[in-house]
C-alpha positions as a Python dict, from the first residue, in 0.01 Angstrom:
ca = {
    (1, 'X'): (0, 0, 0),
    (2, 'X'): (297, 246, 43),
    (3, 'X'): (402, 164, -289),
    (4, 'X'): (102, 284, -441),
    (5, 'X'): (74, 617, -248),
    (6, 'X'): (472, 700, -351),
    (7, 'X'): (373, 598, -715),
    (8, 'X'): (50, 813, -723),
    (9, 'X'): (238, 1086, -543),
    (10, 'X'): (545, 1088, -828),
    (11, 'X'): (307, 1075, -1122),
    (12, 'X'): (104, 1376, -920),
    (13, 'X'): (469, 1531, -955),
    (14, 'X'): (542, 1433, -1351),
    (15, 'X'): (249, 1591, -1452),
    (16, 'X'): (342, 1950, -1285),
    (17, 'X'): (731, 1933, -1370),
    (18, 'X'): (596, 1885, -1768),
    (19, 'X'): (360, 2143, -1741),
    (20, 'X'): (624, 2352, -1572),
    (21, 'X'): (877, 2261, -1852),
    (22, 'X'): (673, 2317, -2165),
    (23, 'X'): (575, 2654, -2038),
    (24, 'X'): (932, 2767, -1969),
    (25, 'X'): (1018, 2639, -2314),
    (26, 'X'): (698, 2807, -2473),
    (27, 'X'): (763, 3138, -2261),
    (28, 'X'): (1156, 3130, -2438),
    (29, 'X'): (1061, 3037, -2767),
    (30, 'X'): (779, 3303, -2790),
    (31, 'X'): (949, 3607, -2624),
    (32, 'X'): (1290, 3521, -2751),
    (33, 'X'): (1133, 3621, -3156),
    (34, 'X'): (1022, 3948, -2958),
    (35, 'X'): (1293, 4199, -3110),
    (36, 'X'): (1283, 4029, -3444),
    (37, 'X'): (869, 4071, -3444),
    (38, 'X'): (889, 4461, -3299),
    (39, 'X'): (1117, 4497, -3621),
    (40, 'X'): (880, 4407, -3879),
    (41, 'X'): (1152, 4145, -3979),
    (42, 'X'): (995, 3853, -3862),
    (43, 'X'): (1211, 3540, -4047),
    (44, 'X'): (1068, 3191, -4109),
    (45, 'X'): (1270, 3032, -3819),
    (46, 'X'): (1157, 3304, -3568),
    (47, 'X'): (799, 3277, -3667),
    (48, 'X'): (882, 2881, -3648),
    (49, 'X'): (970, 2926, -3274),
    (50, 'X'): (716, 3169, -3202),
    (51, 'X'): (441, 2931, -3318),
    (52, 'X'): (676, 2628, -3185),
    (53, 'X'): (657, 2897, -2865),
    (54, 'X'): (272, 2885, -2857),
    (55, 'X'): (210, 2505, -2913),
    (56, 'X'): (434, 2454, -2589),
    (57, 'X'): (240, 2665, -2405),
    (58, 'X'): (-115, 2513, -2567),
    (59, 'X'): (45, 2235, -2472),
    (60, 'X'): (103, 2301, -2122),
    (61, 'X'): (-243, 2373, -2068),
    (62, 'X'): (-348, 2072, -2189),
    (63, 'X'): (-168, 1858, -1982),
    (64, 'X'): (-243, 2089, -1645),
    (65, 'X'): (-615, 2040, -1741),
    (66, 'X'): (-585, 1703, -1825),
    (67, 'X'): (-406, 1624, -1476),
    (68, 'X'): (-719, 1762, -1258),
    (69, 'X'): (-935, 1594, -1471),
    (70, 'X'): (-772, 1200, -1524),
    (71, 'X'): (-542, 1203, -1254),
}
């Protein structure tokens, strides 16, 4: 019975440290373009990383919803 209070209590964790991960990396990749977009200049690969920027943090959402919900 331990066991499966530690297990639960790890996955609890897993969920939070993704969340917490894909919005650091969506929060980088989408204010990192931020110079490049105030410029007018906006290249493919920093519109790329801005969108790749918003997934992660669509993303992160998803999976903090999805905990309180399944989990």
């Amino acid at each position: 019975m331990n066991f499966s209070l530690i297990i639960g209590f790890v996955e609890s964790l897993t969920s939070y440290y993704l969340t917490l991960l894909l919005l650091i990396m969506g929060l980088l990749l989408r204010f990192r373009t931020y110079p490049a977009y105030k410029s007018r200049q906006l290249t493919t690969d920093a519109a790329w990383a801005r969108s790749g920027g918003n997934v992660c943090m669509i993303a992160s959402g998803i999976v903090l919803v999805s905990h309180f919900l399944f989990i």
